[in-house]
N, C-alpha and C positions, 0 to 999 in steps of 0.2 A: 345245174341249170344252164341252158344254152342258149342263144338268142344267134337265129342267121347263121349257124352254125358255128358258132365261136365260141368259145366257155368263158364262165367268167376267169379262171386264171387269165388265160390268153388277155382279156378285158384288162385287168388289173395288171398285167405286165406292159402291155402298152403304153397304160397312163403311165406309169413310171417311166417309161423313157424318155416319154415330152416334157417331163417336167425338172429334166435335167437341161441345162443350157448349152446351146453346140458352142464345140471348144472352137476357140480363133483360126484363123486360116494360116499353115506355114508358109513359109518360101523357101525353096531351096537358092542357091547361090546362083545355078543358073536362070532360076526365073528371075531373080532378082539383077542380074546382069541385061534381062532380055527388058526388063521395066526399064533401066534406066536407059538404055539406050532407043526405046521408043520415047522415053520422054524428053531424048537429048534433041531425036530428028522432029518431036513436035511439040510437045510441051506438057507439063504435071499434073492439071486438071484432066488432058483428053488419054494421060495413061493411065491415073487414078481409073478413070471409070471404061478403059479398055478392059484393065484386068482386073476389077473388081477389087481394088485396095484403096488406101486413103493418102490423101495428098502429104498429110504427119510421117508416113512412115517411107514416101519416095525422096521428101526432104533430107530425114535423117539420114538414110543410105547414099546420099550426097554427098552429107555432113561427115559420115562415116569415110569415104571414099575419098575424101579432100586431104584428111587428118591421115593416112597413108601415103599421102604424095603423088595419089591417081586426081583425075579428069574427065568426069564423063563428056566434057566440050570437045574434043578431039573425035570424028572421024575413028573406029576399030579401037577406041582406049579401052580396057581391061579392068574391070571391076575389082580389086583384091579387098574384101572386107573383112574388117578386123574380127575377131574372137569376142561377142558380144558381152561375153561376162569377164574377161580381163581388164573391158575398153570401164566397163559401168563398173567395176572396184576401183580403176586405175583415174575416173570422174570421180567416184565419194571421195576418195582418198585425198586427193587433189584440193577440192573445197574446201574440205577440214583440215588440212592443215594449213590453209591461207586465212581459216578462219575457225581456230581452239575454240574460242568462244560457243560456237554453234551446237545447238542439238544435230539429233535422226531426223526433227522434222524441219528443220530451219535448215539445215542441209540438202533434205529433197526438194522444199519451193524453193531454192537458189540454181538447182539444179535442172528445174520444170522453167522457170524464169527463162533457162538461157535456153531452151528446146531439148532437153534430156533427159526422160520419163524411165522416174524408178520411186519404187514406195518406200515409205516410212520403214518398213520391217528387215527390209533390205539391206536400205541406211544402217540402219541401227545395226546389226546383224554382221555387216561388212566394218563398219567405225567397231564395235567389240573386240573384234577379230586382232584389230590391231593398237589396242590399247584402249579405247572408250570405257571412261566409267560414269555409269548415269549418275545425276548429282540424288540424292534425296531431298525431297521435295517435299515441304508443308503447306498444303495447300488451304489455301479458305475463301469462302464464299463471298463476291464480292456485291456488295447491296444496293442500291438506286444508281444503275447501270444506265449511263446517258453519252449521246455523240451530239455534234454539232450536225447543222444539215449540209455545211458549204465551208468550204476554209474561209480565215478572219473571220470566223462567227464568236472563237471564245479562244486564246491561246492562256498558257498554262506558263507560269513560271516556280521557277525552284531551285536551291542551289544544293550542290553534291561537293562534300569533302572528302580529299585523301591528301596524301602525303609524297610527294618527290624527295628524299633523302633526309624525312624528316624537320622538310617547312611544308609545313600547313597549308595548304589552297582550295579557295571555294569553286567550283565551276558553276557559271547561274547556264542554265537553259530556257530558252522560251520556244516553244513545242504549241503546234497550234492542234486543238482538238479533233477535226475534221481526216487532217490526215496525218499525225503526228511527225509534221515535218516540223524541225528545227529552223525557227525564222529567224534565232541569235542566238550567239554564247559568248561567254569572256568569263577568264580566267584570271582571279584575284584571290590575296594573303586574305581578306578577311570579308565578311558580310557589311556592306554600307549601301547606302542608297545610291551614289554618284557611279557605279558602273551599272546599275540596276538603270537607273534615267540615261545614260551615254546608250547602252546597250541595245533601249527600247526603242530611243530615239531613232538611232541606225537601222533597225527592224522596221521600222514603218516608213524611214527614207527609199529602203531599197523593194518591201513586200507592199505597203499600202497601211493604212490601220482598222487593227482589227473591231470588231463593236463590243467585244465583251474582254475581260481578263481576270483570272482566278488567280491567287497566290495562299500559301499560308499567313499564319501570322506573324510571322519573321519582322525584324526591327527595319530590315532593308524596304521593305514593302508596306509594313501596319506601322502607324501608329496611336500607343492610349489615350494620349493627352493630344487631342488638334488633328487637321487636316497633316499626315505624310506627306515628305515631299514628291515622294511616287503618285502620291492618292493624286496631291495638286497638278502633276503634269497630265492622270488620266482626266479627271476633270475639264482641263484647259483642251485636251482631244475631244472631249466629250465620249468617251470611252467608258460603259459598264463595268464597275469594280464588284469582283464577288471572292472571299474571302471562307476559306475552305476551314471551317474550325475542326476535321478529321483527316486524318493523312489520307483517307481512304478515297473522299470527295475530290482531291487531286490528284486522282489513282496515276491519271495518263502519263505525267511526269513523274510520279514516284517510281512507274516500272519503266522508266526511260535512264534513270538514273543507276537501277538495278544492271540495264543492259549496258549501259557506259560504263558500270565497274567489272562485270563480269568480261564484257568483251575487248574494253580497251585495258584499264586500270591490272587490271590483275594479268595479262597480256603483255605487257611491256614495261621494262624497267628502263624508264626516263635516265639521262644521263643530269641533266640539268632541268630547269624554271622551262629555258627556250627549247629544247626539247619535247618537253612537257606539251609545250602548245602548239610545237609541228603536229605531236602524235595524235591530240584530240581533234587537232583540225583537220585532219585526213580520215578521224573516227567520224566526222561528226557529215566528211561530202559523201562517205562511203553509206553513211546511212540513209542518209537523204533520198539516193539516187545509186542502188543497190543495192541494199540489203531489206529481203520480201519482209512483211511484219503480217505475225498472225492475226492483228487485230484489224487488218485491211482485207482478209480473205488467202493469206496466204501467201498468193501471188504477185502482189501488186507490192511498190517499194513507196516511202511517204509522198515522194516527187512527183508520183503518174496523179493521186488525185488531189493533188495542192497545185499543180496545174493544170488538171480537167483530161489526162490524156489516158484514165483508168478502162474507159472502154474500146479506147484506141489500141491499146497493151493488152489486153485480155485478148483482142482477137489474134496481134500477132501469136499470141502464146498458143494457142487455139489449131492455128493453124500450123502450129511446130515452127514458126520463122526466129521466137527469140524474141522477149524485149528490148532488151541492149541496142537498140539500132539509132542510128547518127540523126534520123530526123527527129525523133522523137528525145534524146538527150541532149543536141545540139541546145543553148541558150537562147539562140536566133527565134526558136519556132515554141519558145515560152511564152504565154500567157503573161502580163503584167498589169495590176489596176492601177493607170495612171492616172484616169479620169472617172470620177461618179456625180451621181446629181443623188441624191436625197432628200427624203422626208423626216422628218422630227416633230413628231406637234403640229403637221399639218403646214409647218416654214419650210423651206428649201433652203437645201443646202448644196454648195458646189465646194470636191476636194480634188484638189490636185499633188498627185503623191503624196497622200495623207495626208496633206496638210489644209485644212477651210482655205480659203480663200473668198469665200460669199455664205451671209447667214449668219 
């Protein structure tokens, strides 16, 4: 059968090739030279859409060109670009071993973080190569799956024990649900309430206080007989106590504590007590405000959305610039709740660095 003179083979060979996707555009070395030197004499937007490429890939070849010791700022400077697949084994490699801790995939969004796009299979694939063993995994289904909608809306506490040369120490974490940033920690021989109330205190001095708090039933936090002394200071904040009777309900700090043994604990062998608490205190900025978490979408680190800067972040990533940047980590250009007015019961209430002051 024929239609317009065509057959159906011919018909049926056609559709199949549109329904293949066109493969990406190359560049050879000298287009790629002749880009960057029109984007030197005019700028990245107006070469992106000279040559039909995208502004992610004139950055990088930048990026690329810097990390050689070339210049595209100079007048006749000379493009030499590195060897694409030595530069992107010789980046995973690099990561991983600044951070054992890390999967294939906790290693690409660190790597995507900082403007350097490579997949998960690659990762992996290149981390095997060189010693990588995946762990086995048991994994299980987790049940009434809930986030807060805004930081201080519910922080989580919990404490994780291990061993410095066989003394026993609690580490307590208080981890706010929203963007499981770390608002305090402190490190002590045994579980009692008095670093549990100093700790919390100093967390609402410096963050604001939050309106909800979960804990287990731990002796530091619960108690059978009468009001805790914990329970009496949230009380006196006027603070939501909710009390998780399954590990599971305080999932966000139990897998917090997973990662603080996997990536610090089992990482480094403490010399001492005071050691101990250098090494979690450099575990605990780095997490904060670098290291991506999958439960935030990958890319984003606790910091961008506990201080509101997640769609700030996304774009620079977006646009290949890199989260890492001075305005956005500087302290200066943080978010702080020092002042609120509230409702309660229809009263008003005025806090000043977490603390009432009216109401």
């Amino acid at each position: 059968m024929e239609e317009s003179g065509i057959s159906v083979d011919q018909m049926m060979n056609r559709n199949k090739k549109k329904s293949y996707p066109a493969r990406g555009k190359r560049y050879s070395r000298a287009q790629k030279e002749e880009i960057l030197e029109y984007a030197r004499d005019n700028d990245v937007e107006a070469a992106a859409e000279k040559f039909g490429t995208t502004e992610t890939s004139i950055y990088e070849w930048r990026r690329s060109l810097k990390r050689r010791g070339g210049s595209d700022s100079k007048p006749g400077a000379k493009v030499e670009l590195e060897d694409p697949k030595a530069e992107r084994d010789q980046r995973i490699l690099g990561m991983w071993r600044r951070h054992r801790g890390y999967g294939p995939s906790q290693i690409r969004n660190m790597l995507r973080r900082s403007g350097f796009k490579v997949s998960v299979g690659t990762a992996r694939h290149v981390m095997e190569e060189n010693g990588y063993l995946p762990p086995t995994l048991k994994r299980t289904e987790h049940i009434g799956r809930y986030e807060a909608g805004r930081p201080r809306e519910l922080y989580h506490l919990d404490f994780y024990h291990f061993y410095v040369h066989k003394q026993k120490q609690c580490v307590l974490f208080i981890e706010d649900d929203f963007s499981r940033f770390i608002a305090g920690w402190t490190m002590v021989p045994t579980e009692k309430a008095d670093p549990v109330i100093e700790t919390f205190d100093l967390s609402v001095q410096r963050y604001g206080r939050p309106d909800g708090v979960m804990t287990d039933r731990g002796s530091a936090f619960h108690s059978w007989k009468g009001l805790s002394r914990f329970e009496a200071l949230l009380e006196e904040y006027e603070i939501n106590y909710y009390m998780a009777r399954e590990a599971a309900v305080n999932g966000k700090v139990e897998a917090l504590n997973a990662n603080f043994q996997k990536e610090c604990v089992e990482q480094h062998e403490f010399m001492d007590l005071t050691d101990a608490a250098r090494g979690i205190g450099h575990w605990v900025e780095h997490y904060n405000h670098q290291r991506t978490h999958h439960g935030l979408g990958g890319l984003l680190v606790p910091a961008d959305r506990y201080y509101g800067l997640a769609e700030q972040t996304l774009k620079r990533i977006e646009r290949g610039l890199g989260a890492d940047a001075p305005e956005l980590t500087n302290p200066d250009s943080r978010g702080l709740d020092l002042f609120r007015v509230v409702s309660y019961g229809g009263k008003p209430q005025i806090w000043l660095m977490g603390e009432k002051i009216f109401g």
